[in-house]
C-alpha positions, -999 to 999 in steps of 0.1 A, spaced: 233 595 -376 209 609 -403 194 643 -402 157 651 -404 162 662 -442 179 633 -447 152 613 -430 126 632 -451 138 615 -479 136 583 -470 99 585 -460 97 609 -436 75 638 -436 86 679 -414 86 667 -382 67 703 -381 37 690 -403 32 658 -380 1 679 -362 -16 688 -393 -11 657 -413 -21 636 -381 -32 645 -353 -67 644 -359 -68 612 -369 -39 603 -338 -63 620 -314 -98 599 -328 -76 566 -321 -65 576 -287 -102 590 -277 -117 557 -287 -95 537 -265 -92 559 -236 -125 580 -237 -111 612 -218 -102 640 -239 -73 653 -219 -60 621 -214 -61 613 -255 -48 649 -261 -16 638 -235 -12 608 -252 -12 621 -289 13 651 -273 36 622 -257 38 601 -294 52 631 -312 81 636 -286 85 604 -285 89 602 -323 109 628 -326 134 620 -298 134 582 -314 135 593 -349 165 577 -357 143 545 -356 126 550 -382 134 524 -410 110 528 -438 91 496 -435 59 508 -429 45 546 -436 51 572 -415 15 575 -405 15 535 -395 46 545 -377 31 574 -357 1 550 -344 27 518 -330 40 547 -309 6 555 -302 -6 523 -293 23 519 -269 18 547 -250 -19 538 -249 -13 505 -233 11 517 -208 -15 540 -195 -40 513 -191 -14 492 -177 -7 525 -150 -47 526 -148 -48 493 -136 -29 494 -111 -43 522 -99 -77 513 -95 -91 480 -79 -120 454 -95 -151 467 -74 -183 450 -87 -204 476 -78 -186 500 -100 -187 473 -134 -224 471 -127 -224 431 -120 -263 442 -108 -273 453 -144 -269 415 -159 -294 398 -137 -317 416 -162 -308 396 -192 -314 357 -182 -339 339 -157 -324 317 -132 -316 288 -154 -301 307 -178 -324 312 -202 -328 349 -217 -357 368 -198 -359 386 -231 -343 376 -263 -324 404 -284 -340 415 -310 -332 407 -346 -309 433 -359 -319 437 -397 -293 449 -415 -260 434 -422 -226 439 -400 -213 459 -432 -246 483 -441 -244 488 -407 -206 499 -399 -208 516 -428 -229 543 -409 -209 574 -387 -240 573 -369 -238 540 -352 -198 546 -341 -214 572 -325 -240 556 -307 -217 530 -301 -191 552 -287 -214 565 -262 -222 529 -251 -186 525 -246 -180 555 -228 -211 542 -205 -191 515 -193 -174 516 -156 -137 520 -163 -125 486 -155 -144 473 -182 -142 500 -206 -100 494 -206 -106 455 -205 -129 458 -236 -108 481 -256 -72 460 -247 -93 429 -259 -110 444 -288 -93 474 -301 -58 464 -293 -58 425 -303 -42 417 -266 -45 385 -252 -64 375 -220 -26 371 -205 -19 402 -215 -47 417 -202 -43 402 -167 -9 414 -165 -22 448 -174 -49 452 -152 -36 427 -127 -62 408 -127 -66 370 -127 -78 351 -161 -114 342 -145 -116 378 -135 -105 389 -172 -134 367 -188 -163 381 -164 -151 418 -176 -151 412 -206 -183 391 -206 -201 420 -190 -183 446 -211 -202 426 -241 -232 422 -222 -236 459 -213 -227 473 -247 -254 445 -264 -281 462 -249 -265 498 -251 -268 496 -286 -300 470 -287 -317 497 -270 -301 527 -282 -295 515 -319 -310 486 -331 -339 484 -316 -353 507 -335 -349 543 -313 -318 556 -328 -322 590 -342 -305 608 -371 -272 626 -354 -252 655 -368 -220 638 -381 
């Protein structure tokens, strides 16, 4: 078994310095995902211990900082997969209401998005709009807000996400259908359509 110095040398940082070298940036992935402070705080908290108690594991192959975040991620996903058992689909509470708004009854859009200007990249570029979009997010019943970020953030699968939330596959599509739906006009109203404001970054 190797020692922490020993450890240090092949990649490894002081177990001591894993807070200051990353727990800002640990914390902003966690937040993202889970959108409750405590909760991200917890789960940052829980990947240290975890690395620490499994630092044997650690092989090298990717930086320690890449290493830190797989833990992460885990620990993130098992407390959406908790969270969904926990709470049941209720439409009311993923606002199935709010998308009559978009279409008339054959399906056409009542009012067509407007065009968005700028490119994807001018735009992403800007801390303003992860803001704006992170407020969207955070907007977003529960349900949807963990189906979204599984899909999106996390790269799962609609089977994984199913067994997860324990939800069937046509239930997984409407989530995340109105998860996409719901953030579009967040951020159409919020952002692109022309009333975002310069915020303190």
């Amino acid at each position: 078994m190797m020692t922490i110095n020993e450890k240090k040398t092949s990649g490894l940082s002081d177990p001591q310095a894993w807070v200051d070298l990353y727990g800002d940036q640990l914390y902003g992935f966690a937040f993202a995902r889970v959108q409750n402070r405590m909760v991200a705080e917890d789960l940052v908290q829980d990947t240290f211990v975890a690395a620490l108690s499994g630092i044997d594991g650690f092989e090298g192959r990717s930086s320690e900082k890449t290493w830190l975040t797989s833990i992460l991620r885990n620990k993130i996903v098992d407390h959406l997969r908790k969270l969904g058992r926990e709470q049941p689909l209720s439409p009311s509470q993923d606002q199935e209401w709010q998308l009559d708004h978009f279409f008339h009854e054959n399906g056409e859009w009542e009012e067509k998005p407007e065009r968005w200007g700028n490119t994807p990249e001018q735009i992403l570029r800007q801390k303003e709009f992860w803001l704006v979009f992170m407020r969207c997010l955070s907007d977003l019943s529960e349900r949807l807000r963990t189906a979204f970020s599984l899909r999106e953030m996390e790269g799962l699968g609609c089977d994984d996400i199913c067994k997860i939330l324990g939800i069937s596959p046509s239930n997984c599509w409407t989530m995340l259908y109105r998860a996409r739906m719901l953030l579009r006009r967040c951020l159409q109203e919020s952002w692109f359509g022309g009333k975002n404001v310069s915020l303190d970054v």
